[in-house]
N, C-alpha and C positions, 0 to 999 in steps of 0.2 A: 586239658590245660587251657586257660585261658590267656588269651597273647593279644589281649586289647592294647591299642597305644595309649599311653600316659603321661601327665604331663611331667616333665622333669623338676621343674621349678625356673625360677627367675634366674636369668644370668644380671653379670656386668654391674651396672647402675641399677636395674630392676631391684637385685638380690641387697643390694645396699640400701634402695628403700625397704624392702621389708624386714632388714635388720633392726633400723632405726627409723623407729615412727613416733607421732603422738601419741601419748599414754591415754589412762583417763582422767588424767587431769587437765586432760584438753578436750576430748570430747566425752561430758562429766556426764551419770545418769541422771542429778539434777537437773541438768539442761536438757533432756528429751532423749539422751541419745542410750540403745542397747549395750552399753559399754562392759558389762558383764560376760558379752560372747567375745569380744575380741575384736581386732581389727580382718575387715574380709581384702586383700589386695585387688586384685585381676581377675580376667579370664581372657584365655588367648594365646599370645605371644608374646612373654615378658623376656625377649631376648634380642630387642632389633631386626626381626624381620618384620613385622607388621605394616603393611601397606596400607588398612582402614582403623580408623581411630574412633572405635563408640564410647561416649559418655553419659551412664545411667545415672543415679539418684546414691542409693543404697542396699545394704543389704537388708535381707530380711531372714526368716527361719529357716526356710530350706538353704541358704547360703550359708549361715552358717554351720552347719551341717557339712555342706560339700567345701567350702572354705575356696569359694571360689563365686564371684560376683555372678548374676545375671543366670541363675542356674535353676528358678523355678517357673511359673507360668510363664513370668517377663521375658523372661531371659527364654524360654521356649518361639515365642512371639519376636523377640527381637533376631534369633536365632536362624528364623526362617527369613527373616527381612534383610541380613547379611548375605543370606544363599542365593537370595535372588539378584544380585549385584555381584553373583562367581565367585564370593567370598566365603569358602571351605574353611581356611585355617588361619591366612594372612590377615588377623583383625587382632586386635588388642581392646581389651574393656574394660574402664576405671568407671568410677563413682565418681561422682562430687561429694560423698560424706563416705568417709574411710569405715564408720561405725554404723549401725543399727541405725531405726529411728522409732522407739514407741509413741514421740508425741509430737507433732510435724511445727505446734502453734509454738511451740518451748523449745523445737532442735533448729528449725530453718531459719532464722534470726543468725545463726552463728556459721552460716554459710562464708562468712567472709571475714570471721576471726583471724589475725594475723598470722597465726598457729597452722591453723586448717588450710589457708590460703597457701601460706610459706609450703607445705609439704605437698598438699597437690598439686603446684606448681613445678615443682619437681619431677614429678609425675609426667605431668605433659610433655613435660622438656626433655627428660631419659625420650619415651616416646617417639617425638622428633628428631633429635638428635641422630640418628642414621642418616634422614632423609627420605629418607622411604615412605610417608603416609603420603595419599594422594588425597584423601577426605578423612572430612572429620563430621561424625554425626550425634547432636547431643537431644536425647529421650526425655521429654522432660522440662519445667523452669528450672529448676536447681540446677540441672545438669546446661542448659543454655547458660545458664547468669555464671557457671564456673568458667564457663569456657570463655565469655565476653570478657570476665574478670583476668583471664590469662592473656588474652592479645591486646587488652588496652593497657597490660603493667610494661614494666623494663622489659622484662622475662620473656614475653610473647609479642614485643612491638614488631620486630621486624618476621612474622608470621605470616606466610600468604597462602597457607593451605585452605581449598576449601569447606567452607561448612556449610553443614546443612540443619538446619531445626526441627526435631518430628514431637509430636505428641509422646507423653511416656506410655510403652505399652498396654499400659490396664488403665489407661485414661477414660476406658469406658465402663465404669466402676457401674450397678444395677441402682437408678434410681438418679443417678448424677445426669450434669448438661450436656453431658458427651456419649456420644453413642455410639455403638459396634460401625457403622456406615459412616458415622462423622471419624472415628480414629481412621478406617479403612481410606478412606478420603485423603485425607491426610498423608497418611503413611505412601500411596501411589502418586503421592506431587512431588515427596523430597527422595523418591525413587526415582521418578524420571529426572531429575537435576543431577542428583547420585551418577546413575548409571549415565550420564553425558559427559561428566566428569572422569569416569573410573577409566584408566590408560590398561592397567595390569592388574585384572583380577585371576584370582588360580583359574580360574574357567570362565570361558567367552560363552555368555548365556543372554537369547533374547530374554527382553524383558518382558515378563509377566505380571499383568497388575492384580492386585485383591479385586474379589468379587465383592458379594453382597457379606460375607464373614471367612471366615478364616476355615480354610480347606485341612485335612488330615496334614499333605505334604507341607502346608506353611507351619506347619509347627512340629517340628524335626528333633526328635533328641539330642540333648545338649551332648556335643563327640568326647568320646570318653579321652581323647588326647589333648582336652581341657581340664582333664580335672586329677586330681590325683589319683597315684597307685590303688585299684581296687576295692574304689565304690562299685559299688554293685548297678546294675544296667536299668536298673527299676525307679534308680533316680535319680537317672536323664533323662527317662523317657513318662514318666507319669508326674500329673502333679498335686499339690496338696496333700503327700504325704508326708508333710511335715506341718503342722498348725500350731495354733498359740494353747499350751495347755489351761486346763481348767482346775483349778483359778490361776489366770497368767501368771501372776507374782510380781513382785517389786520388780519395773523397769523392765515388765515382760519376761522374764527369766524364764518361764516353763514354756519349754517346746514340749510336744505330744510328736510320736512317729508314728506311725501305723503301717507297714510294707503291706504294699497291697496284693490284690492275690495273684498269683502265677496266671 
């Protein structure tokens, strides 16, 4: 019998945003965005305990899939990056785009649609509302420019939680300006800020910085008590088993799985 923990869903305000969200007529597939798969919420704590607050970009194929943000390579990378600051469980993680993105020139323009704004602003503010986040870390320009957009409104003026800015995790795309040692760089400067910051993480852990790339232990299975009832173990712990099928289809529609071998 397997007796992994799971996640139960959203309480409170969480469960209310995921009731009532943008449709697609707000984030349209004409406009770039995967709106065929659905809206991805969270991963974390969508109940008011979350003491660190990360902000990714979007979902992509293997998300939606597990219906839960940050849950394939990135989200493996980003996964390990929260561990090293004692952070186990106590983290909640939003996007700045609630939907997909097939086409980044046609969907990131509308980062700051009234629509989009209005409801991840919401977001942030369920979020805080406890009081409980000690930092906030955003992966990414989309995910920075959301959160700039959130403490310079009404909504976020009186905000003094710290933040911190990192590269998004696959910043070091093969062939792009950024490189495996330029992310790892990166990523150990808004740790050390981080972890000077952190009062109460679940575990008091020195800090360890990246080496020259990314070790087995930084890239940790995404904990099955993020994600729902009875996904299977194989994907939280591997990645790209889930790819864009061949031929993708209108607005990416075809995913491809392959469970990989035992």
């Amino acid at each position: 019998m397997i007796t992994d923990p799971f996640d139960p869903g959203p309480t409170g305000r969480f469960r209310t945003l995921c009731r009532r969200y943008p449709d697609d007529t707000v984030f349209r597939g004409a406009d770039g965005f995967r709106s065929l798969w659905g809206p991805v919420f969270y991963r974390g704590r969508a109940n008011g305990t979350a003491r660190l607050l990360v902000v990714g970009q979007d979902p992509a194929q293997t998300e939606a899939f597990t219906r839960r943000i940050l849950s394939g390579q990135a989200g493996r990378r980003v996964q390990g990056f929260v561990e090293k600051l004692g952070f186990t469980s106590s983290y909640l993680m939003v996007n700045a785009f609630l939907y997909g993105i097939y086409n980044q020139k046609m969907a990131l323009p509308h980062l700051n649609d009234p629509e989009v704004v209005a409801y991840r602003h919401r977001w942030f503010a369920a979020a805080l509302a406890p009081g409980r986040i000690e930092a906030v870390v955003t992966f990414g320009t989309p995910a920075f420019e959301a959160w700039r957009t959130f403490v310079t409104s009404p909504e976020g003026a009186d905000v003094s939680v710290f933040h911190q800015r990192a590269l998004h995790p696959t910043a070091d795309k093969p062939g792009g300006p950024i490189s495996r040692r330029d992310l790892l760089d990166n990523w150990n400067v808004a740790l050390g800020r981080l972890h000077a910051r952190v009062q109460q993480p679940d575990e008091a852990r020195p800090l360890v910085p990246y080496g020259a790339d990314f070790t087995p232990a930084e890239l940790p299975a995404i904990p099955s008590r993020d994600l729902p009832a009875g996904l299977p173990g194989w994907m939280r712990d591997t990645d790209f088993w889930a790819t864009l099928g061949d031929p993708p289809g209108t607005e990416r529609a075809n995913i491809s799985v392959e469970v990989p071998p035992a």
